[in-house]
Every structure is written in C-alpha cells, then in structure tokens.
C-alpha positions in Angstrom: -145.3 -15.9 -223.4 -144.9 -16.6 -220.2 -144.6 -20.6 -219.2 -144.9 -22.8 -215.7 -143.3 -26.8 -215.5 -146.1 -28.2 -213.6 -147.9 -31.6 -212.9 -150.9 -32.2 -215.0 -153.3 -34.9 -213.3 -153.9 -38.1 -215.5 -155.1 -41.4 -214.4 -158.4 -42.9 -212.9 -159.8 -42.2 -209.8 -157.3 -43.7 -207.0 -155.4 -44.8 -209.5 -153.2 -41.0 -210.4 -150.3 -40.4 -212.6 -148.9 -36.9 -213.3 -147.1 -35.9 -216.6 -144.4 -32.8 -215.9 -145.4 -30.5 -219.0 -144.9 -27.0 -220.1 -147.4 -25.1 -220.3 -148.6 -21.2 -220.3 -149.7 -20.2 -217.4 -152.7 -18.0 -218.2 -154.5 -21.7 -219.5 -155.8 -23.9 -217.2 -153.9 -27.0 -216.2 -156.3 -29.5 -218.2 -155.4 -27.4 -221.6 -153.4 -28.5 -224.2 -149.6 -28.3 -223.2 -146.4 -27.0 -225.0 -143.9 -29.8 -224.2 -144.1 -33.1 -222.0 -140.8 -33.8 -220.5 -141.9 -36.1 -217.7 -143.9 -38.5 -215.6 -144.3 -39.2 -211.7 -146.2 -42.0 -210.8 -147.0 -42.2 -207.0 -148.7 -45.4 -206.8 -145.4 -47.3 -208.2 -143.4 -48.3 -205.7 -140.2 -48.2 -208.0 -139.4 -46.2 -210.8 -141.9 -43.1 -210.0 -140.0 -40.1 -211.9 -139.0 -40.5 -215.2 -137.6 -37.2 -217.1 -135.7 -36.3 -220.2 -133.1 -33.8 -218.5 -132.3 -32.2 -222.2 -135.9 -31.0 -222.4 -136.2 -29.7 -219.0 -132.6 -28.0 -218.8 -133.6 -26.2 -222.6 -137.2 -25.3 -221.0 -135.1 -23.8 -217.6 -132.8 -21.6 -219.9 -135.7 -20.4 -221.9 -137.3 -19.3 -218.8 -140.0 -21.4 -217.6 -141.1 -21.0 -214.1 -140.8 -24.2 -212.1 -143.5 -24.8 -209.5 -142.7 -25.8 -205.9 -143.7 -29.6 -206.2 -141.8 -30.2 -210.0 -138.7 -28.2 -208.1 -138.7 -31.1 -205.4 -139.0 -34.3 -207.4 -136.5 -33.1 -210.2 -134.2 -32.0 -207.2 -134.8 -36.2 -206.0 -133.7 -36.8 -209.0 -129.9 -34.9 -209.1 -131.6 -32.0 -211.8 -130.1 -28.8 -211.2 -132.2 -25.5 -211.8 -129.6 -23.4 -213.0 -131.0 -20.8 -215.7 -126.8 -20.3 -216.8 -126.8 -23.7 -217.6 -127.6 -24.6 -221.6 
C-alpha cells in the first residue's frame, strides 16, 4: 500500500483548517485517513502548525510520500525528511 502525507481541508467556508494525515493515495482526499499527525491553521496568526514529530518521522521511515506543501511547513518547522532516520 502505497501512502501520501497531505493536507486534508476542514473548516467552514473562509474560515479553513488543514489536518496533515496519512492517507493512500489511490482514495480521494475527503476519505477516511490512516494516521493524523498534524494541523496548520492559516487564519491564526500564531501558533499555525502543530505536529507530533514521532508520528511523522515513523510514517517517513515507513515510506510515505510527502507532498510539496506538507514538505514546506514541516521544513518551517526544523523536521527533517530523512528516510535513514527511525
């Protein structure tokens, strides 16, 4: 099974929040999810990633594909993406 770290859209409308889940990438990105190891919320002004490093460092080594946007914010926040790394 094949598995993508991505943003999943919650939220109202104008109002978004976005969990960072693991999912498989043949569902669509509404679908149930695997693992939640995150949140960005860019309305906050402070405090707009929280993630549990553990979680995403286990889901790296396992061999989840990380997409462009979840690379950026988890590199704003120090997380390396090193597959070597358990």
């Amino acid at each position: 099974m094949s598995t993508t770290m991505r943003l999943k859209r919650m939220g109202t409308k104008k109002r978004p929040y976005y969990r960072i889940v693991v999912q498989d990438n043949r569902i669509a990105t509404s679908s149930k999810t695997i693992d939640e190891v995150g949140t960005y919320r860019p309305v906050e002004a402070e405090n707009q990633v929280t993630v549990d490093e553990a979680k995403v460092k286990e889901w790296i080594v396992k061999g989840a594909v990380v997409t462009p946007t979840v690379k950026s914010l988890l590199n704003g926040k120090g997380i390396t993406l090193d597959r070597t790394q358990g």
